[in-house]
N, C-alpha and C positions, 0 to 999 in steps of 0.2 A: 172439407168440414167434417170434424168428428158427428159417427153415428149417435143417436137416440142412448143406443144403448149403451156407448160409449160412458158417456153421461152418468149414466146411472149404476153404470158400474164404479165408477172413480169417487161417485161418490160416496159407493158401499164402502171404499178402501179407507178412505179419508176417516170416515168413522169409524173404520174395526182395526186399526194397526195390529200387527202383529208386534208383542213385546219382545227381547230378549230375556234373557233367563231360563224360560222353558226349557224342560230335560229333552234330548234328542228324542228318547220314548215315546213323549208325551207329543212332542211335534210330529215324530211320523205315524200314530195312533190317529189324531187329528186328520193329519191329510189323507190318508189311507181311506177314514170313516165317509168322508165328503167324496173322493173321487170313485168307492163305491155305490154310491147312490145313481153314479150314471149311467144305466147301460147301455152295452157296445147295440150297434145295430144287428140284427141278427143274422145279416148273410157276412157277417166278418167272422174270417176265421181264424181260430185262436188256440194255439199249440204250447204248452208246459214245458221247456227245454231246462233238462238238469245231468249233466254227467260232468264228469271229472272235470269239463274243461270250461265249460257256459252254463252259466244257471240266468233264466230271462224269459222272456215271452213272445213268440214268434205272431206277428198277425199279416192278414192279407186280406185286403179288402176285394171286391168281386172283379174280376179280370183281369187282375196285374199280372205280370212277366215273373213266373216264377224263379224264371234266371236271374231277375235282378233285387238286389237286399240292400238294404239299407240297414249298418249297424249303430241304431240311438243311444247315447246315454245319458242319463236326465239329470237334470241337475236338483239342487236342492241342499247348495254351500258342503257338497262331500260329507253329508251329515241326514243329510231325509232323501226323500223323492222311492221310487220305483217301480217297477213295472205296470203298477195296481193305477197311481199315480198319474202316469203317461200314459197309457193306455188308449184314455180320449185323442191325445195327438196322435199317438201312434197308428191308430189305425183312417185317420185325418190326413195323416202324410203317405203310408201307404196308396191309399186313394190319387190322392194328388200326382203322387211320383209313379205310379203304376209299377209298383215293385211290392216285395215283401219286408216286413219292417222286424229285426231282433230288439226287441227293446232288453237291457243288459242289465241284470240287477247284480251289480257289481259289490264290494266289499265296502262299508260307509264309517266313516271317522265317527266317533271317538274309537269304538273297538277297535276297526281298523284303520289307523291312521297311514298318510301317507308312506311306502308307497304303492300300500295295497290295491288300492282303483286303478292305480294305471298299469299293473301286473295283469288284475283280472281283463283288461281293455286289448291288451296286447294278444291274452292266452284267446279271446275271443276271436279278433280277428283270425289270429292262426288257426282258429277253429274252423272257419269259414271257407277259410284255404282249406283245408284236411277235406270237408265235406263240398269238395269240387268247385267254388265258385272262387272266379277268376277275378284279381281285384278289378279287369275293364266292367266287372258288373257288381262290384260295390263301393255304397255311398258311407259314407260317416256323417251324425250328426250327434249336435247335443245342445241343450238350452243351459244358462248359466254354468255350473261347476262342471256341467257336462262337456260343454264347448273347450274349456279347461282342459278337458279330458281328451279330447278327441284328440287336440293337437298333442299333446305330452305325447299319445300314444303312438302319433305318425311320427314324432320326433326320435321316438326308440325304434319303430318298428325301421326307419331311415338308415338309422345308425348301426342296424343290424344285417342290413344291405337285404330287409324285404323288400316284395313291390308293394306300392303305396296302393290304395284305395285311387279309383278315378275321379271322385271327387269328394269333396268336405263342406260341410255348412255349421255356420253356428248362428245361434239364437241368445241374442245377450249376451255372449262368452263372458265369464269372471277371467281374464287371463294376467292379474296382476296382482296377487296373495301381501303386496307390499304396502297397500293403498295409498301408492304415490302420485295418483293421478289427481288431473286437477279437477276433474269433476266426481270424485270423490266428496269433497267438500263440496264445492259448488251448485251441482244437483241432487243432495242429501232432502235439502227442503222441498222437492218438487218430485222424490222418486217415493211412488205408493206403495212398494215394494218391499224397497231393503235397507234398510240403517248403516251406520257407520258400527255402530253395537254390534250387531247380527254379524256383519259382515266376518269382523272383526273376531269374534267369538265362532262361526266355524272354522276362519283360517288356525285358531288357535288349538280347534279340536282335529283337523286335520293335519297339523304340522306337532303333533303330542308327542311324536318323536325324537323333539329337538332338529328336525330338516330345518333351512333356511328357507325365507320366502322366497329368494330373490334366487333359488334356484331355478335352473329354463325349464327343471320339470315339472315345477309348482306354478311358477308364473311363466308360460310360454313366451310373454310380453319379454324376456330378457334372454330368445334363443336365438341359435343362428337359422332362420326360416329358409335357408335354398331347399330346392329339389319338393318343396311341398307341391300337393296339386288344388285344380284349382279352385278356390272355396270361394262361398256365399256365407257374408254376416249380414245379418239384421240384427239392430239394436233400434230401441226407440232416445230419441233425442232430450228427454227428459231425465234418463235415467244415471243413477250415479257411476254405474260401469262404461259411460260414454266414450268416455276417452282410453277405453283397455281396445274399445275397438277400434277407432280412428288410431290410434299410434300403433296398434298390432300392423294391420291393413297398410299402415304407410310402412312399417318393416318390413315385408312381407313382398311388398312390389320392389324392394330395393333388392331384394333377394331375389327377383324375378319370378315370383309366385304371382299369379294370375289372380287377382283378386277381386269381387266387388262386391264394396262396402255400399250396403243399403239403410240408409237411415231412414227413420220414421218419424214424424213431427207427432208430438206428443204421448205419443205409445210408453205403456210402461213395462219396465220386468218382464221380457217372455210373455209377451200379450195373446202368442198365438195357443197357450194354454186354454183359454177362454175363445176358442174358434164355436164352442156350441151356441155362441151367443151374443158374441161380437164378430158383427161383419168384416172388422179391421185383420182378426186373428187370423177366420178364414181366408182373405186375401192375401194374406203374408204367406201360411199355406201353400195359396196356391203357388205365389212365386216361386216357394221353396221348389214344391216341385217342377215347377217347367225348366228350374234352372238344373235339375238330375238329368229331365231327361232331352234337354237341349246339349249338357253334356258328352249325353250317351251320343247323341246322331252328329259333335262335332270328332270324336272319334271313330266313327264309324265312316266318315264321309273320305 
């Protein structure tokens, strides 16, 4: 049974839609201004990473495995979100997975449209490598366009005959820039989130280059998934990106990639953004992490 607050959140949403139209500016001015108002707790610690090859924000909450990192990228349709943003999950997953978390503020469409994100995602990870850690000790993650991102990024880093990350998680993934799925339509009326507008209108600002959607880099949903490792999706069952992750997921095992698809009955859009406050969030959370570092000890075993 959904929480109290559940509740009372859905129904803040229900009244305040977000419109389309707003200038990219204006939306990341907005979320920028609200995701300041929280602060971090004060034994988390929180590192400024900017050189030639990662600009982001590194945090760790109190005891984690400094050996192990997790590299996030947020989503926000390749067009808003970062570091400032995420920061509450950020350091919420840290915790969970007992690791340190890179949250990645990567290059954001209109200016830079694709294939700039998944250039900065790649030169990150190689960063990671350069500065000693081993991919058995890093994770991938990302909530919507991030999740997008994540894979595109194992999809080249594959291709290039790097080693992959030990594992990958996504939250919501957008992994279908084509919006050919059926619940696209279907769960449009029921998702608090994100429109067919919106949607529609970043894949427009991130594909300004003229790329195609249905390329495997933009929509993962149309790649050859072998050799990935093993990931965790959560999606919630309400939401219009439903079936990017139920048809990835069955790709995905056909490819022999380890996968498990966690649905959520009525959860919406990246619910675990709202862990300060909804018990659902937290709990996804936690899952995320125990499936890093349940990971971590079937490799090690």
């Amino acid at each position: 049974m959904p929480s109290p607050q559940f509740d009372a959140i859905t129904q803040f949403l229900i009244a305040n839609p977000t419109p389309p139209g707003i200038s990219p500016a204006q939306q990341r001015e907005t979320a920028e201004a609200m995701a300041a108002q929280a602060p971090l707790p004060n034994d988390v610690y929180t590192e400024i990473i900017k050189n030639e090859a990662v600009t982001g924000l590194l945090m760790a909450a109190p005891d984690v495995d400094d050996q192990e990192i997790i590299l996030y990228f947020h989503g926000g349709g390749y067009v808003n979100g970062s570091s400032l943003t995420h920061r509450e999950l950020g350091w919420r997953l840290s915790a969970a997975a007992g690791a340190r978390v890179l949250l990645l503020d990567y290059r954001r469409a209109p200016e830079h449209p694709y294939p700039a994100a998944i250039e900065d995602a790649v030169a990150a990870y190689k960063w990671l490598l350069a500065s000693d850690f081993p991919p058995s000790k890093i994770s991938v993650a990302g909530d919507s366009a991030g999740g997008g991102l994540a894979v595109a990024m194992m999809l080249v880093l594959r291709d290039e005959g790097v080693v992959l990350p030990k594992t990958a998680v996504l939250l919501s993934p957008w992994l279908d820039l084509t919006h050919s799925s059926r619940t696209f339509i279907s769960n449009e009326s029921s998702d608090l989130i994100l429109s067919a507008a919106r949607l529609r209108e970043f894949a427009d600002w991130y594909l300004d280059d003229g790329s195609s959607a249905d390329d495997p880099l933009v929509s993962p949903i149309f790649a050859d998934l072998h050799d990935l490792p093993p990931m965790l999706i959560q999606v919630g069952d309400v939401e219009m990106l439903l079936d990017d992750s139920i048809t990835f997921a069955e790709k995905a095992k056909a490819a022999g990639v380890d996968v498990t698809l966690d649905v959520w009955k009525d959860m919406f859009h990246v619910w675990h953004a709202l862990a300060a406050i909804l018990p659902e969030g937290q709990d996804a959370v936690e899952k995320v992490g125990a499936f890093i570092q349940n990971t971590e000890k079937k490799q090690n075993a």
